[in-house]
Each structure stands twice: as C-alpha cells, then as structure tokens.
BAGULUM-381447 format. One record per atom (N, C-alpha, C): residue in one letter; residue number from 1; chain; atom name; x, y, z negated. Coordinates in nm, 4 decimals, padded with zeros to 6 digits. Atoms other than C-alpha are relative to their C-alpha. Layout:
N
> kevex,bake,balo,zati,X,Y,Z
> a,NUM,A,CA,X,Y,Z
...
END
This chain:
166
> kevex,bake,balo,zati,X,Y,Z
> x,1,A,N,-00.0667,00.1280,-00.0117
> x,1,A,CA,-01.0365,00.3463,-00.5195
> x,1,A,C,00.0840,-00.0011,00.1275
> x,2,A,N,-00.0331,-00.0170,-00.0924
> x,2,A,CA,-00.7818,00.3151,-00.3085
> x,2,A,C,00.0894,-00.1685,00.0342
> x,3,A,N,-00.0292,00.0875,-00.0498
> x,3,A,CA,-00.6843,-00.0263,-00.0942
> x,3,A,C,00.0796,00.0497,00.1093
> x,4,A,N,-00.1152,00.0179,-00.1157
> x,4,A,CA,-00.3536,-00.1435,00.1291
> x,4,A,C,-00.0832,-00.0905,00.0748
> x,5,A,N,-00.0026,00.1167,-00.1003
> x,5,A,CA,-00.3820,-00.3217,00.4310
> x,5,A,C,00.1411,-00.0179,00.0852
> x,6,A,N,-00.1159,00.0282,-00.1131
> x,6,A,CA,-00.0535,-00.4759,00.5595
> x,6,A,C,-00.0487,-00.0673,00.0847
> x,7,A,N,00.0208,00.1119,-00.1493
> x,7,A,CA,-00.0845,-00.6013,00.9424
> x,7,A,C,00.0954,-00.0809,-00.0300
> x,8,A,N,-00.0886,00.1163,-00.1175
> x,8,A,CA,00.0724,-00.8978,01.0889
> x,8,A,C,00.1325,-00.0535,-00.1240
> x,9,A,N,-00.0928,00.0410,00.0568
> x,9,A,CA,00.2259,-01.0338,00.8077
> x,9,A,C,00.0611,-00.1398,00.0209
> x,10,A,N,-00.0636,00.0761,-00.0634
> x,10,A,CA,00.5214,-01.3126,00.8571
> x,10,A,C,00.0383,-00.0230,-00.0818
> x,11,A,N,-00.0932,00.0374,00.1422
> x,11,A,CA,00.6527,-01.5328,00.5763
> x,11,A,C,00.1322,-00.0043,00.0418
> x,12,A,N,-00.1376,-00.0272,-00.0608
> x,12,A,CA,00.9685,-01.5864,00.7586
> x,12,A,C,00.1088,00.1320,-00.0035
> x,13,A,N,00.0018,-00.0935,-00.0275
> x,13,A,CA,01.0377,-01.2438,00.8544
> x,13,A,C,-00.0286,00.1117,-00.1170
> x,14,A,N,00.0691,-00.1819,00.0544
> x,14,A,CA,00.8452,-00.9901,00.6102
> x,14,A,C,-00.0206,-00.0571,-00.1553
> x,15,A,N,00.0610,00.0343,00.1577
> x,15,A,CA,00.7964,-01.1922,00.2525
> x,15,A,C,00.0739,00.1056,-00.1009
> x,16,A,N,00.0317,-00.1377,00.1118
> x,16,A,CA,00.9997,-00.9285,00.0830
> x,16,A,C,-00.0217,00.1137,00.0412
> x,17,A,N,00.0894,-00.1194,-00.0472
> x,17,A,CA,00.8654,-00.6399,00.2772
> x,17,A,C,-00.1072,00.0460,-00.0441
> x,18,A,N,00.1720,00.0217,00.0925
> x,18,A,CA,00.5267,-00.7426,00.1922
> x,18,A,C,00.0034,00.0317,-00.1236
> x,19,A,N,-00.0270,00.0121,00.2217
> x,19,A,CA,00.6388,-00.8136,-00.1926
> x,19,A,C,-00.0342,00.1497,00.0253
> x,20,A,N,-00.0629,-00.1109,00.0556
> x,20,A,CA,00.7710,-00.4198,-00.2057
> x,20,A,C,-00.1393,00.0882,00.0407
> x,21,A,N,00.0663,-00.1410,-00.0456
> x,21,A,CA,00.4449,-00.2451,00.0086
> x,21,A,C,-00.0873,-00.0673,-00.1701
> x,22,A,N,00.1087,-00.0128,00.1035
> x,22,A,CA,00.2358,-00.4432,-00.2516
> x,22,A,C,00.0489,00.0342,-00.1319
> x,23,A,N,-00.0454,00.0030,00.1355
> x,23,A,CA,00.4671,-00.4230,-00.5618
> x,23,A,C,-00.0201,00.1908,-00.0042
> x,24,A,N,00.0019,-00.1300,-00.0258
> x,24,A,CA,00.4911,-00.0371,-00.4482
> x,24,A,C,-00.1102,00.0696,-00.0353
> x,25,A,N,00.1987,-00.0529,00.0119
> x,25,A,CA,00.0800,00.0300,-00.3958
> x,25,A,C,-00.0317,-00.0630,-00.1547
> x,26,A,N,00.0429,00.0392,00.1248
> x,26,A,CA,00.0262,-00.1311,-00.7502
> x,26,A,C,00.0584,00.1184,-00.1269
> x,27,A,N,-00.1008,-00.0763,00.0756
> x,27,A,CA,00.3115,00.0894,-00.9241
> x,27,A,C,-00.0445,00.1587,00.0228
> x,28,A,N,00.0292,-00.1376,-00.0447
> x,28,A,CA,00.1805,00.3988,-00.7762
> x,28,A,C,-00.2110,00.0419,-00.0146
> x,29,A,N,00.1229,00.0004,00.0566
> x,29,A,CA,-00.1820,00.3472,-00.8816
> x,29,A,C,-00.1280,-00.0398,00.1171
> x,30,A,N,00.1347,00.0441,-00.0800
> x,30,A,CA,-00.3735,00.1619,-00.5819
> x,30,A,C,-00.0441,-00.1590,-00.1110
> x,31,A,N,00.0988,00.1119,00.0501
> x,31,A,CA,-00.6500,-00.1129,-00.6982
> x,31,A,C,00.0139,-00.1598,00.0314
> x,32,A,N,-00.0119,00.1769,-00.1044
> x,32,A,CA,-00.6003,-00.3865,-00.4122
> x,32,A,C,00.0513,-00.0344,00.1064
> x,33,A,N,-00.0640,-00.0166,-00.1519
> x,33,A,CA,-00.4409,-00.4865,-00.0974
> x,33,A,C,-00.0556,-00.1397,00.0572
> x,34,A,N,-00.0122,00.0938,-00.0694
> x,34,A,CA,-00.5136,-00.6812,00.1874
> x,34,A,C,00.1130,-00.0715,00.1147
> x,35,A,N,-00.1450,00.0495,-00.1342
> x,35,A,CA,-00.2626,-00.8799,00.4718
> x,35,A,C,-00.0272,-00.0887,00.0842
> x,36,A,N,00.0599,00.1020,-00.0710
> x,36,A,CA,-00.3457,-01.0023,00.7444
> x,36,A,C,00.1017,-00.0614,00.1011
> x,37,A,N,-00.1172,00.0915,-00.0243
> x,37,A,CA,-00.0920,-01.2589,00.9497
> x,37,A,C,-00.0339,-00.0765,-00.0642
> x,38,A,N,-00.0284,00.1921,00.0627
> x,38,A,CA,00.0328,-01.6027,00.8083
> x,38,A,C,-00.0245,00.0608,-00.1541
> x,39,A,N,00.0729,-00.0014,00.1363
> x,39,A,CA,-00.1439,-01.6437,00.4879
> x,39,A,C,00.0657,-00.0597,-00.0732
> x,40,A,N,-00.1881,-00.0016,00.0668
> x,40,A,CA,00.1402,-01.6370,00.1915
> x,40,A,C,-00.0353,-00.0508,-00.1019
> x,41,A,N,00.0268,-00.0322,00.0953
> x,41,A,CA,00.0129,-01.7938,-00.1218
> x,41,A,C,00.1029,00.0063,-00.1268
> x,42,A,N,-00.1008,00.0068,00.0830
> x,42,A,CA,00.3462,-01.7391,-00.2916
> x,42,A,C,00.0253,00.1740,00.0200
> x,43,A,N,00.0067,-00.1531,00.0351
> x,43,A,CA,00.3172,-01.3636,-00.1955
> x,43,A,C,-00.1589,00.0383,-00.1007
> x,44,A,N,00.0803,00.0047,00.0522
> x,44,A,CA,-00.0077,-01.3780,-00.3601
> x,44,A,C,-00.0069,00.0091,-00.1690
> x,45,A,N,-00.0267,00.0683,00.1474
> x,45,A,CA,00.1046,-01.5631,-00.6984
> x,45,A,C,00.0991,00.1185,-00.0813
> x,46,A,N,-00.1064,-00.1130,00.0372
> x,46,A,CA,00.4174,-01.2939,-00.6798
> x,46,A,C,-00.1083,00.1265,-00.0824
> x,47,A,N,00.0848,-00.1037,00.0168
> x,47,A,CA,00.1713,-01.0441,-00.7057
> x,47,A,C,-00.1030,00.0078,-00.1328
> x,48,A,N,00.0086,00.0225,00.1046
> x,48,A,CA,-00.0121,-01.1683,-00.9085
> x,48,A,C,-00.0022,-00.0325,-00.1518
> x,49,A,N,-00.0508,00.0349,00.1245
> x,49,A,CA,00.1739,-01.2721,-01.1852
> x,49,A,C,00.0571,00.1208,-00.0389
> x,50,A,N,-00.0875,-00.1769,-00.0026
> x,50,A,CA,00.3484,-00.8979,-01.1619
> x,50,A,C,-00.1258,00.0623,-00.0666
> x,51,A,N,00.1412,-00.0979,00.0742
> x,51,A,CA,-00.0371,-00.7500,-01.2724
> x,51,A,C,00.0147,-00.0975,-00.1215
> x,52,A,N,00.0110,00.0682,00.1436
> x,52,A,CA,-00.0190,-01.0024,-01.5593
> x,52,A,C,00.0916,-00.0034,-00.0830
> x,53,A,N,-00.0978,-00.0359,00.0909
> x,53,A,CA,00.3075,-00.9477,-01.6998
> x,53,A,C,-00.0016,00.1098,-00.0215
> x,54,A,N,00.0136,-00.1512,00.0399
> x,54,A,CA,00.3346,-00.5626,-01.6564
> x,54,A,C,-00.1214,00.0721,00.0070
> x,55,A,N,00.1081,-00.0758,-00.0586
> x,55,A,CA,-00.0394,-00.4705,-01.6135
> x,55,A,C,-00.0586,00.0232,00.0980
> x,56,A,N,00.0917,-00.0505,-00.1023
> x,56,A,CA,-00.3029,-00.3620,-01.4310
> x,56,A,C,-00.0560,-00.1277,00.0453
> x,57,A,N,00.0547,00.0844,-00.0768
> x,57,A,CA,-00.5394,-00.4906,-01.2423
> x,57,A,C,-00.0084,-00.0781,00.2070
> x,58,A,N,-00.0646,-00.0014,-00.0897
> x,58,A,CA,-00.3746,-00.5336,-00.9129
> x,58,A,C,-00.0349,-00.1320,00.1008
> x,59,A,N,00.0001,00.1210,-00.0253
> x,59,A,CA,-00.4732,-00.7868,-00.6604
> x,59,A,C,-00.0074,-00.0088,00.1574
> x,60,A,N,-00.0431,00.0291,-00.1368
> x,60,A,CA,-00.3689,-00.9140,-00.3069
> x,60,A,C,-00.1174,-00.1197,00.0532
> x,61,A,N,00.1210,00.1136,-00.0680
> x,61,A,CA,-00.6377,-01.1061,-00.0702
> x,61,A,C,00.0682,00.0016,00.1648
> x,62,A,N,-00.0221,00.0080,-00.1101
> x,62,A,CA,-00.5307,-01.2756,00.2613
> x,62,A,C,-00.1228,00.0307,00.0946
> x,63,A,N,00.1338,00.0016,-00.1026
> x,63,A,CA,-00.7949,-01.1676,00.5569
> x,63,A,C,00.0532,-00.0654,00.1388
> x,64,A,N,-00.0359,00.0480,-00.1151
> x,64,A,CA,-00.8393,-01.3338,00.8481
> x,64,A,C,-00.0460,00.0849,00.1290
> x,65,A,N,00.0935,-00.0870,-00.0650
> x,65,A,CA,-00.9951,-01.0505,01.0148
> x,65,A,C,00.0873,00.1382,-00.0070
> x,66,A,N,-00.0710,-00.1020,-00.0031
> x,66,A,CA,-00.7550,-00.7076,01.0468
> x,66,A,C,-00.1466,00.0910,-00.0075
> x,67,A,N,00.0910,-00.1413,-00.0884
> x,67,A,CA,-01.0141,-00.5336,01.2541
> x,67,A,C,-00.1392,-00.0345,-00.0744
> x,68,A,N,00.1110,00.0149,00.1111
> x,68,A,CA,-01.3149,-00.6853,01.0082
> x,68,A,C,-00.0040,00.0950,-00.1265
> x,69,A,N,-00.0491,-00.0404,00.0966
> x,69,A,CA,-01.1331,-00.5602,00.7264
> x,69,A,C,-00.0227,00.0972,-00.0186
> x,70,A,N,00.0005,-00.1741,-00.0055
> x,70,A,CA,-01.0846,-00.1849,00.8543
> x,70,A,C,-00.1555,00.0555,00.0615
> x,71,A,N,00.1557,-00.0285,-00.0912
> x,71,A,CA,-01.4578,-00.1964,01.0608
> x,71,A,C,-00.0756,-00.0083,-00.1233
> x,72,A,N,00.0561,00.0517,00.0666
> x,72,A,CA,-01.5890,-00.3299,00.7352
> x,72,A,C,00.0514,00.0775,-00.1573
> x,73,A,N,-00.0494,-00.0771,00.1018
> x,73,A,CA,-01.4477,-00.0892,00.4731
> x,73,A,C,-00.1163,00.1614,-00.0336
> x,74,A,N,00.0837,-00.1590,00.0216
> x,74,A,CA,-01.6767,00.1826,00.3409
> x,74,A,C,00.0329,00.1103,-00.0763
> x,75,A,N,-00.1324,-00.0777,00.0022
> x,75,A,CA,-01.4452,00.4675,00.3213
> x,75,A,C,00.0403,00.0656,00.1213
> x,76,A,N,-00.1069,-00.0704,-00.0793
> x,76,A,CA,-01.1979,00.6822,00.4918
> x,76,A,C,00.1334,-00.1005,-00.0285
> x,77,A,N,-00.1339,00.0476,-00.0359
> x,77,A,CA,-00.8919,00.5067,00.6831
> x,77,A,C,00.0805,00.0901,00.0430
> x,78,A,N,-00.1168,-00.0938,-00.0304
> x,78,A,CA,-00.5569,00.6402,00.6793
> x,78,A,C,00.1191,-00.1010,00.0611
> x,79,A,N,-00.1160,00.0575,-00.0331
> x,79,A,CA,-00.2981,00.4495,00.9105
> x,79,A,C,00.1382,00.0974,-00.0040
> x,80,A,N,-00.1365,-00.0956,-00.0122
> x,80,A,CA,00.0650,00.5548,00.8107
> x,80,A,C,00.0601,-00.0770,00.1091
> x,81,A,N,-00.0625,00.0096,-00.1184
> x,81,A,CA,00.2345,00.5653,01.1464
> x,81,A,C,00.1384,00.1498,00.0166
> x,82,A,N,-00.1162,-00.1452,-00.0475
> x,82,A,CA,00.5611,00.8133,01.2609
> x,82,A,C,-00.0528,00.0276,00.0995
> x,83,A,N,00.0830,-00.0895,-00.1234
> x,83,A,CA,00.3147,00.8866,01.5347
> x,83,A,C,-00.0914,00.0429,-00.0320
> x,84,A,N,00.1607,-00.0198,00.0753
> x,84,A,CA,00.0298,01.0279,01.3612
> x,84,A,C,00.0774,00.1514,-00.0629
> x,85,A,N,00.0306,-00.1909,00.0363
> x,85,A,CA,-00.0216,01.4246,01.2389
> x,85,A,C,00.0900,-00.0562,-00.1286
> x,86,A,N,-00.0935,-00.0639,00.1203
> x,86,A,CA,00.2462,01.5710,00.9769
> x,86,A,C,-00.1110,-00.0449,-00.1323
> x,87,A,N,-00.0034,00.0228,00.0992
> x,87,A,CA,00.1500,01.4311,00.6205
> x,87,A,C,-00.1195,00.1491,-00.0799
> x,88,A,N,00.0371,-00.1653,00.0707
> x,88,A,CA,00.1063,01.8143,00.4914
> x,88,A,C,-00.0692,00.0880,00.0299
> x,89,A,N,00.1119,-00.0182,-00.1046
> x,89,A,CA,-00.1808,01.9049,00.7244
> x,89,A,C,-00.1390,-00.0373,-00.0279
> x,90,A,N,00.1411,00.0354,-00.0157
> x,90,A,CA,-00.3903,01.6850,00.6464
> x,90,A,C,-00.0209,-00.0748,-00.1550
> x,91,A,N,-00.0278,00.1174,00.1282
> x,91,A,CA,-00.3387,01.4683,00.2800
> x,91,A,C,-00.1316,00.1389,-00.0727
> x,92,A,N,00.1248,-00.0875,00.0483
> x,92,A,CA,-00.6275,01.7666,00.1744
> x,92,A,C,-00.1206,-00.0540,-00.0289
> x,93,A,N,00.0827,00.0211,-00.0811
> x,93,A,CA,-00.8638,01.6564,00.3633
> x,93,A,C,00.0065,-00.2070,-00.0646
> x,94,A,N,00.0316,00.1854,00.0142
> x,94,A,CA,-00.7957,01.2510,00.3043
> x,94,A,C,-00.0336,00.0096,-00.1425
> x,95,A,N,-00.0437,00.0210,00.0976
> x,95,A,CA,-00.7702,01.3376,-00.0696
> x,95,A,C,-00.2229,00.0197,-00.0784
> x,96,A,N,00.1064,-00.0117,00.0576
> x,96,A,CA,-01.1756,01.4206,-00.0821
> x,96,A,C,-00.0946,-00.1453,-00.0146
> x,97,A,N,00.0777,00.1661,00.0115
> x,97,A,CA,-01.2635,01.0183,00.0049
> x,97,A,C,-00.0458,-00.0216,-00.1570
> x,98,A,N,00.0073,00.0947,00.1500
> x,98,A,CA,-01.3977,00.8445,-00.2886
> x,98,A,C,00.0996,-00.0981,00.0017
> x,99,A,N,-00.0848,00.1637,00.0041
> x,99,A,CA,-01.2328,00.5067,-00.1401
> x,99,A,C,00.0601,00.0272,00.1297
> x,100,A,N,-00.0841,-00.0314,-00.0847
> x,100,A,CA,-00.9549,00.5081,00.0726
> x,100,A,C,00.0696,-00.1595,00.0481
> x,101,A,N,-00.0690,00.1396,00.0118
> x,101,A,CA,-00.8109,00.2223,00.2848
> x,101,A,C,00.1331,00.0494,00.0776
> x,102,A,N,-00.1129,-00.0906,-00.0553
> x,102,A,CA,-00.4548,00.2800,00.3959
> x,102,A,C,00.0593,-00.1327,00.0580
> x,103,A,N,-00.0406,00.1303,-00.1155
> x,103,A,CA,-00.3212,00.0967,00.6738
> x,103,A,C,00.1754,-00.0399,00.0345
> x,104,A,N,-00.1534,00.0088,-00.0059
> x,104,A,CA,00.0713,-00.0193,00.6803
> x,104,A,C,00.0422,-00.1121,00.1124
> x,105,A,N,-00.0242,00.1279,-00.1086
> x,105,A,CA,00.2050,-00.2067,00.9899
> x,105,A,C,00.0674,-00.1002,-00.0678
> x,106,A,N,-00.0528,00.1569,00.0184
> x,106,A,CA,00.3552,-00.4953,01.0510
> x,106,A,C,00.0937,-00.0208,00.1229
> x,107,A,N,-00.0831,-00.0080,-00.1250
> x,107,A,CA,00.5717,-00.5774,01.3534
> x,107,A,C,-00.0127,00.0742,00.1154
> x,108,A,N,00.0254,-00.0864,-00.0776
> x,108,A,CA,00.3885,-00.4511,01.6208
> x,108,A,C,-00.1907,00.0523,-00.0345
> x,109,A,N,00.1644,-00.0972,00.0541
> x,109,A,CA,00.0673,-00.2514,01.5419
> x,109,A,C,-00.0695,00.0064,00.1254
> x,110,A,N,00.0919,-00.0017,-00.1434
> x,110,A,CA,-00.2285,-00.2989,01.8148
> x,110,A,C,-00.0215,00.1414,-00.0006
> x,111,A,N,00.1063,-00.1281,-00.0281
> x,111,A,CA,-00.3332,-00.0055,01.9796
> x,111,A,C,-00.1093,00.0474,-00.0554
> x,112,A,N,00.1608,-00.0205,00.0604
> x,112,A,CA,-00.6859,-00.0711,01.8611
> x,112,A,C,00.0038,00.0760,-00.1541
> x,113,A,N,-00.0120,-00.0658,00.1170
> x,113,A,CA,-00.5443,00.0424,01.4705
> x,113,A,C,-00.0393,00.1771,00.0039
> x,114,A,N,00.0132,-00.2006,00.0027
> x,114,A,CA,-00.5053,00.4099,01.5693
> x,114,A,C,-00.1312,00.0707,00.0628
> x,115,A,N,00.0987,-00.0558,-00.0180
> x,115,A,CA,-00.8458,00.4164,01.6872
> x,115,A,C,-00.1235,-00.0141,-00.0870
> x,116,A,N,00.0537,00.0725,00.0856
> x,116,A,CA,-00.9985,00.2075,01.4535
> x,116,A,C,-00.0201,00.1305,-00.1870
> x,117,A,N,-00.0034,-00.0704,00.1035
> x,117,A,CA,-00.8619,00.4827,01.1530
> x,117,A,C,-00.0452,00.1396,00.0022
> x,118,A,N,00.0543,-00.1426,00.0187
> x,118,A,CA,-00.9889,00.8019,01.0595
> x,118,A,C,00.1085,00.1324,00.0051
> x,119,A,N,-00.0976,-00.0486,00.0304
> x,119,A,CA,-00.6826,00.9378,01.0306
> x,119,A,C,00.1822,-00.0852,00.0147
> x,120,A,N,-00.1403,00.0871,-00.0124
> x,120,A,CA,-00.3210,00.8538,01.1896
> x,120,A,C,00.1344,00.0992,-00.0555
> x,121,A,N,-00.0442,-00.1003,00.0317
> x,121,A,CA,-00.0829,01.0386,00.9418
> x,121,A,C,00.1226,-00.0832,-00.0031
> x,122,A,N,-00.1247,00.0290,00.0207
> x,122,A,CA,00.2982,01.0150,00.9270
> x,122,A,C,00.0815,00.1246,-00.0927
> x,123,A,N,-00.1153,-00.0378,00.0862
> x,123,A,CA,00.5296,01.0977,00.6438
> x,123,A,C,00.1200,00.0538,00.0934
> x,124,A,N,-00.1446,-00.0564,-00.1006
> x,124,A,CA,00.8186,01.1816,00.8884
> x,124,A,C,00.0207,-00.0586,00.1336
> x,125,A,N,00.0079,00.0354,-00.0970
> x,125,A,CA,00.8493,01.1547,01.2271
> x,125,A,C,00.1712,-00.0467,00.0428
> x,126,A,N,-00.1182,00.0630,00.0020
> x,126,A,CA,01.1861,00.9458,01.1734
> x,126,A,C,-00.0398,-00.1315,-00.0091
> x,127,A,N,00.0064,00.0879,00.0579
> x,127,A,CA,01.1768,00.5958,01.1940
> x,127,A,C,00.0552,-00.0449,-00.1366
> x,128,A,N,-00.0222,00.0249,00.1312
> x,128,A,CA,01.1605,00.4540,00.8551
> x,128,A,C,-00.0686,-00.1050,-00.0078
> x,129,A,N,00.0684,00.1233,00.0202
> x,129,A,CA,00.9899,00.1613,00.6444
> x,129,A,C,-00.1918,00.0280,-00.0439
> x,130,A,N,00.1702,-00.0504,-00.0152
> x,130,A,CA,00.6128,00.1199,00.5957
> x,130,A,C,00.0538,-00.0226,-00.2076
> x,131,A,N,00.0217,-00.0482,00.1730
> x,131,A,CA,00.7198,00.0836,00.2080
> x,131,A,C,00.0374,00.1224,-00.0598
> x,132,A,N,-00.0199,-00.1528,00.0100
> x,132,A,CA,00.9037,00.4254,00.1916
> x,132,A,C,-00.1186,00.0815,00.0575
> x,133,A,N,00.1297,-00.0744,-00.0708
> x,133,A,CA,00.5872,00.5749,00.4149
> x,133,A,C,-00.0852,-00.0242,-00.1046
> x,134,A,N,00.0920,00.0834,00.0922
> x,134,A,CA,00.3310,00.3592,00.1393
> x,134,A,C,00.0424,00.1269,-00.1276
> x,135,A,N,-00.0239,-00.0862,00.1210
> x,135,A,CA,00.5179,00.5519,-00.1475
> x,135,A,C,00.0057,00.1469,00.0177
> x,136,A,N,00.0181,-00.1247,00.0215
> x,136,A,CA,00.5624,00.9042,-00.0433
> x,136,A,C,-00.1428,00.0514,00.0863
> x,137,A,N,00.1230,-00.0389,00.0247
> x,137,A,CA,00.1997,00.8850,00.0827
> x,137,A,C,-00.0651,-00.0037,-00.0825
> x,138,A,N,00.0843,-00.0042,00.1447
> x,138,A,CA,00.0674,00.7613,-00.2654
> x,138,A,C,00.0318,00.1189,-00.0635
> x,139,A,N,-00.0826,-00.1040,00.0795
> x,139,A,CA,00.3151,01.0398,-00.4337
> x,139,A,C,-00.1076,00.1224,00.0580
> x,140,A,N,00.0060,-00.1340,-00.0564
> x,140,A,CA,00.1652,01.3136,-00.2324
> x,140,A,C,-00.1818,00.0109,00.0176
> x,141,A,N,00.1155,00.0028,00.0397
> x,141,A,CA,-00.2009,01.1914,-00.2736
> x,141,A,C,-00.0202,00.0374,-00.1027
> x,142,A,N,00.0507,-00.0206,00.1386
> x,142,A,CA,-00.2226,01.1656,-00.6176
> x,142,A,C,00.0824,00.1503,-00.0703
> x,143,A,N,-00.0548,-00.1452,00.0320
> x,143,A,CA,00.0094,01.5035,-00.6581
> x,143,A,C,00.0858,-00.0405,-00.0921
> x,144,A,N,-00.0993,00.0514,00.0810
> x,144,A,CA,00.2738,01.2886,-00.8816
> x,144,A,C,-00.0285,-00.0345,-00.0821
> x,145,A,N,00.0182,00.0447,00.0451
> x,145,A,CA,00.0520,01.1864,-01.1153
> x,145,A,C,-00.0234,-00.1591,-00.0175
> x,146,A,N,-00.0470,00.1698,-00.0608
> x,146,A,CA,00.1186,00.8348,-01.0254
> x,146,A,C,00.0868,00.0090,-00.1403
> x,147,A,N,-00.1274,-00.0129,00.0887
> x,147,A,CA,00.4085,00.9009,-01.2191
> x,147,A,C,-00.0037,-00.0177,-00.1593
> x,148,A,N,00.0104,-00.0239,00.1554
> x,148,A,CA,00.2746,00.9375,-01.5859
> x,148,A,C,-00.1083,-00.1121,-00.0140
> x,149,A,N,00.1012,00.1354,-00.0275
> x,149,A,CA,00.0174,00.6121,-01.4788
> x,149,A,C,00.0603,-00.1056,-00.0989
> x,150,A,N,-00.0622,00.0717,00.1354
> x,150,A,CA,00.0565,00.4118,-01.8523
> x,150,A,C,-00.1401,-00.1710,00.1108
> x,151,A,N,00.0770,00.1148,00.0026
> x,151,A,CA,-00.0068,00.0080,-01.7889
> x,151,A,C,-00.0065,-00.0979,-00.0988
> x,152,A,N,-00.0071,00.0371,00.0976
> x,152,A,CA,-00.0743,-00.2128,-02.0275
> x,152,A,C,-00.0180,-00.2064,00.0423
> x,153,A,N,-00.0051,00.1643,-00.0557
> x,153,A,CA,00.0849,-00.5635,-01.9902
> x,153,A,C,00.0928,-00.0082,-00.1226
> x,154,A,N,-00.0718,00.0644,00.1181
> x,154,A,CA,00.2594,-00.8154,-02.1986
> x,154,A,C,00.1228,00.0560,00.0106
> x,155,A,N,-00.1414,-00.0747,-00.0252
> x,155,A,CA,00.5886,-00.6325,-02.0582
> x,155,A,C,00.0024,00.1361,-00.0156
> x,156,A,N,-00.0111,-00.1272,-00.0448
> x,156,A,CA,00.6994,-00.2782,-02.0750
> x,156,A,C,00.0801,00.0354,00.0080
> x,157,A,N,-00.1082,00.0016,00.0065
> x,157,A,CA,00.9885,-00.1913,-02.0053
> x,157,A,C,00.0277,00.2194,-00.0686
> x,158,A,N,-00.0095,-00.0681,00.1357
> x,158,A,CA,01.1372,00.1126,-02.2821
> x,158,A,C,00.1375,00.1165,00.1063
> x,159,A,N,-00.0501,-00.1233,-00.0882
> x,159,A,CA,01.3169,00.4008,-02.0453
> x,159,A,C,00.1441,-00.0064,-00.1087
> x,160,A,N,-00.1342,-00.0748,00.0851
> x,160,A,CA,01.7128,00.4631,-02.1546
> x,160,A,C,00.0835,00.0759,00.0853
> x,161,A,N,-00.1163,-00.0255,-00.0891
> x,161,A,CA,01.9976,00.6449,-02.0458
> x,161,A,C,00.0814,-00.1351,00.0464
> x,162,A,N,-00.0762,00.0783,00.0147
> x,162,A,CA,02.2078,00.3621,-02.0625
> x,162,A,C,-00.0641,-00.1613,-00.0229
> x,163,A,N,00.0192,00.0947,00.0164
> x,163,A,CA,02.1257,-00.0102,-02.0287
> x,163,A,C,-00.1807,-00.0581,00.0108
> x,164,A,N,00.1319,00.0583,00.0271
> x,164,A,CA,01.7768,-00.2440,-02.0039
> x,164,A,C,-00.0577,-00.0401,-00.1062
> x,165,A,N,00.0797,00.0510,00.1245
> x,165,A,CA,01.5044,-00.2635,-02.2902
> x,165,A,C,-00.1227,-00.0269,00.0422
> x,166,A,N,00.1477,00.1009,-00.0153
> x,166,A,CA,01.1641,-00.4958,-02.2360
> x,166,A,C,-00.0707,00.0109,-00.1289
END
C-alpha cells in the first residue's frame, strides 16, 4: 500500500498543485493521501468525485498533525526532495516495504522531514515540481506497470489517434 503526504498545503497558493500530486498518486496506482496545511474540503470533494467517476478507490484525508502522520505510519518513508540520494541507488531497496508513505513538500519543508524519513530520495537534482518528482517516482517503483493499471468507473475514457471518446 502505498500513501502521499503533501506538506503545508495552501488553498490560495497550491489548490491545483495539490489537485495534480493527488490526481497523479491515484492514476499511477497509490491507495490514499494525506495534506497537511489549510484544510481544503473542495480539494477533497475534487478528489473524490474523480475515484467515483473514473474509479478506484482513491481517497484524500486532511491531518492536522504532519509529524503525527509520518511518526505514526507503519512503514517505510520516502521524502522526494532534489536533496536526497539519486533515485537509481536506492528505489531497490524502498521497493521491498509492504507500505510505503511518500512525502511531497509544500512551500517550505521543515528540517525535521528529512530526519523524520527513512529515506531522502530525489528524482533529479534540478529543481522541478513535487508532481513531476510524485510521478517519475511512482513510474520507477512500480517498473511501469502503473501503466497497464485497468479502473473501473462509470467513465473510461476509449484511447484514439485522433479526437476524445468517454
């Protein structure tokens, strides 16, 4: 099983950020996410209504607790950071967890995170977004089988060259 945790989330600021790490971690085959910041229940509903039209069981919970959350997880933590060990080193090694919680910032990331995780890995040591980091760490967990992940919702949308079919 594998759970998000976005930090320091900001409706102002981060509501479609947020949307994309969670629309992202659902699409790529995680279970659940948490967010901790200003408590969104319209990122919530988003989210939710997205597992009920296209599937899955997908579901977002506000915490009021970051450091509860990750202290309180029974599992291996993986914070994606561009300061944290090369991706390709170590995704071996994270890939033997049963349950995995994976940690995605937020504006500014406390110190306490990178001590708090088991593991501080970075996708590329380029700044980038925590939803591009979110996806080519799921991709490279699951070995691309993400990719062939069938859901079963009232929607599906019907693959073409050319044009949209639902």
């Amino acid at each position: 099983m594998i759970t998000i945790l976005r930090l320091g989330h900001r409706i102002f600021r981060d509501q479609r950020v947020t949307t994309h790490v969670f629309l992202a971690a659902r699409a790529f085959g995680c279970e659940s996410g948490f967010y901790s910041g200003q408590r969104d229940s319209k990122l919530e509903d988003t989210i939710r209504k997205t597992s009920e039209q296209w599937g899955g069981k997908f579901s977002v919970k506000h915490t009021e607790s970051w450091k509860k959350t990750i202290r309180d997880f029974n599992g291996a933590k993986a914070h994606l950071t561009v300061y944290g060990m090369p991706i390709q080193g170590n995704i071996k090694k994270i890939r033997k967890s049963k349950d995995l919680l994976v940690i995605v910032g937020g504006e500014k990331v406390p110190p306490e995170v990178y001590d708090l995780a088991d593991h501080n890995i970075s996708v590329t040591s380029q700044p980038h977004s925590e939803v591009s980091a979110l996806a080519v760490f799921l991709h490279e967990y699951f070995q691309g089988k993400e990719l062939k992940k069938k859901f079963a919702g009232k929607r599906t949308i019907i693959p073409q060259e050319r044009g949209k079919k639902v």
